[in-house]
C-alpha positions as CSV (number, residue, x, y, z in Angstrom):
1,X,-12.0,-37.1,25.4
2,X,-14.7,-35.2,27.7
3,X,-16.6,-32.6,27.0
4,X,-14.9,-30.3,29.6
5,X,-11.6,-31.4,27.7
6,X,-12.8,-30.6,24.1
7,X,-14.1,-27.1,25.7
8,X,-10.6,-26.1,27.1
9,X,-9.2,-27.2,24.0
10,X,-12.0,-25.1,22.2
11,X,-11.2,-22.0,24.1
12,X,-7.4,-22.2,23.9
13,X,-7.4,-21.9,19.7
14,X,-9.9,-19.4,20.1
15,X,-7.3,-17.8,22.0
16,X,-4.4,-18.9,20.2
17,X,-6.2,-17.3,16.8
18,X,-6.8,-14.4,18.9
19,X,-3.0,-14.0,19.6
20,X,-2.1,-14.6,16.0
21,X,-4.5,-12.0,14.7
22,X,-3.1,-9.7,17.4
23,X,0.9,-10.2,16.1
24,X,-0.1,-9.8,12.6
25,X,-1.3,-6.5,13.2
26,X,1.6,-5.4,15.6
27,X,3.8,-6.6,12.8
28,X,2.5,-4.6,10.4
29,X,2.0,-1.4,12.3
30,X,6.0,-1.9,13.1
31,X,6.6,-2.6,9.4
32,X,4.6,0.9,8.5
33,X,6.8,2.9,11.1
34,X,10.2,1.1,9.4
35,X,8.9,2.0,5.6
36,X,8.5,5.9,6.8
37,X,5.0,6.1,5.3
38,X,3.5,8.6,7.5
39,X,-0.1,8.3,6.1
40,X,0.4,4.5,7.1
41,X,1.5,5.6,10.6
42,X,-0.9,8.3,11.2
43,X,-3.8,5.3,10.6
44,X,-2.2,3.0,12.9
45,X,-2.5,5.6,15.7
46,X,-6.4,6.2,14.7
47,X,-6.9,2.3,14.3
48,X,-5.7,2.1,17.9
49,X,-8.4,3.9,19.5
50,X,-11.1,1.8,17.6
51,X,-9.8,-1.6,18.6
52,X,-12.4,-3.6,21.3
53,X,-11.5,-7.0,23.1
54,X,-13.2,-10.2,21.8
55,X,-15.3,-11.6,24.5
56,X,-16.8,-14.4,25.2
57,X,-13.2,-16.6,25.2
58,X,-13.0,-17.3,28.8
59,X,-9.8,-17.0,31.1
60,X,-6.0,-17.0,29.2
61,X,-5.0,-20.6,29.3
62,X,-1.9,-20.6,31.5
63,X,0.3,-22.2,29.0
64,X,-0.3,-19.4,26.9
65,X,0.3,-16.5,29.2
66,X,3.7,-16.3,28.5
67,X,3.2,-15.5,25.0
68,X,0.4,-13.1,25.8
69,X,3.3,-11.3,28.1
70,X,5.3,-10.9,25.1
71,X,2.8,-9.7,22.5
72,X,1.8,-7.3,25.0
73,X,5.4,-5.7,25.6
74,X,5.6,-5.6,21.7
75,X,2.1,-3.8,21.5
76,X,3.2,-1.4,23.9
77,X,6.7,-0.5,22.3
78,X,5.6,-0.2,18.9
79,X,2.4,2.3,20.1
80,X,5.4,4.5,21.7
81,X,7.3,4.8,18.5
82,X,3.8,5.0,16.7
83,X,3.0,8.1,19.4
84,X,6.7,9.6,18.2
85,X,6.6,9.7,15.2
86,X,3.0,11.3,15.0
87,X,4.6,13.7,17.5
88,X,7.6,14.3,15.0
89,X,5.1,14.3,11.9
90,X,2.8,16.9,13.6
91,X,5.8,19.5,14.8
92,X,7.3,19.2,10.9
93,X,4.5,20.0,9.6
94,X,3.6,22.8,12.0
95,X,7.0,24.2,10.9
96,X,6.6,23.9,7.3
97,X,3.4,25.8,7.9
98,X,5.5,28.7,9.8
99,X,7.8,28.7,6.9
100,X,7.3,31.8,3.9
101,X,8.0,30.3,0.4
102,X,8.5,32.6,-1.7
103,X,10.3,32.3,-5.5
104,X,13.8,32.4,-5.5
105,X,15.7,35.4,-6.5
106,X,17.2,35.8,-9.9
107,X,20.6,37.1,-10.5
108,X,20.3,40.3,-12.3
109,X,23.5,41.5,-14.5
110,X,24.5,45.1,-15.6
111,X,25.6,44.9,-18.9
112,X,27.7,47.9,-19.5
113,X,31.5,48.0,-20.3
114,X,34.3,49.1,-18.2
């Protein structure tokens, strides 16, 4: 095996970890949006916003571009649910915050005869 062989092969577990780490995560922000925890859900949108690249792995290896294709359509449909139900979270609880509570009313009787 040569060097420049071991290196690819280097690079594409790096990469194949990478992906792996990457579907975990999608799974389980897709598994928080099915359970209807919205605390859950409101994190996965934050955690978004936080996430940077690894670098340093070199160039996709073409055999595993498809896959990369794939993870990235799931990435992308689970953060527009994720964006829709924060939408839907934030206009319920804008509307319970328009809402008066106040204590129900009690039936009052007249007790007087006929």
């Amino acid at each position: 095996m040569t060097a420049a062989h071991a290196s690819d092969e280097d690079r594409r577990a790096e990469w194949a970890g990478v992906l792996e780490e990457m579907e975990v995560e999608v799974l389980d922000a897709e598994r928080s949006i099915r359970g209807n925890r919205a605390e859950e859900i409101a994190a996965w949108g934050r955690r978004m916003e936080d996430w940077t690249p690894p670098n340093m792995l070199g160039p996709l290896p073409p055999d595993l571009r498809e896959r990369a294709a794939r993870l990235l359509q799931h990435q992308l449909a689970v953060a527009e649910e994720l964006v829709e139900r924060i939408t839907q979270s934030q206009r319920q609880r804008d509307v319970a915050a328009r809402m008066a509570y106040r204590p129900r009313p009690v039936a009052a009787y007249v007790d007087r005869a006929l």
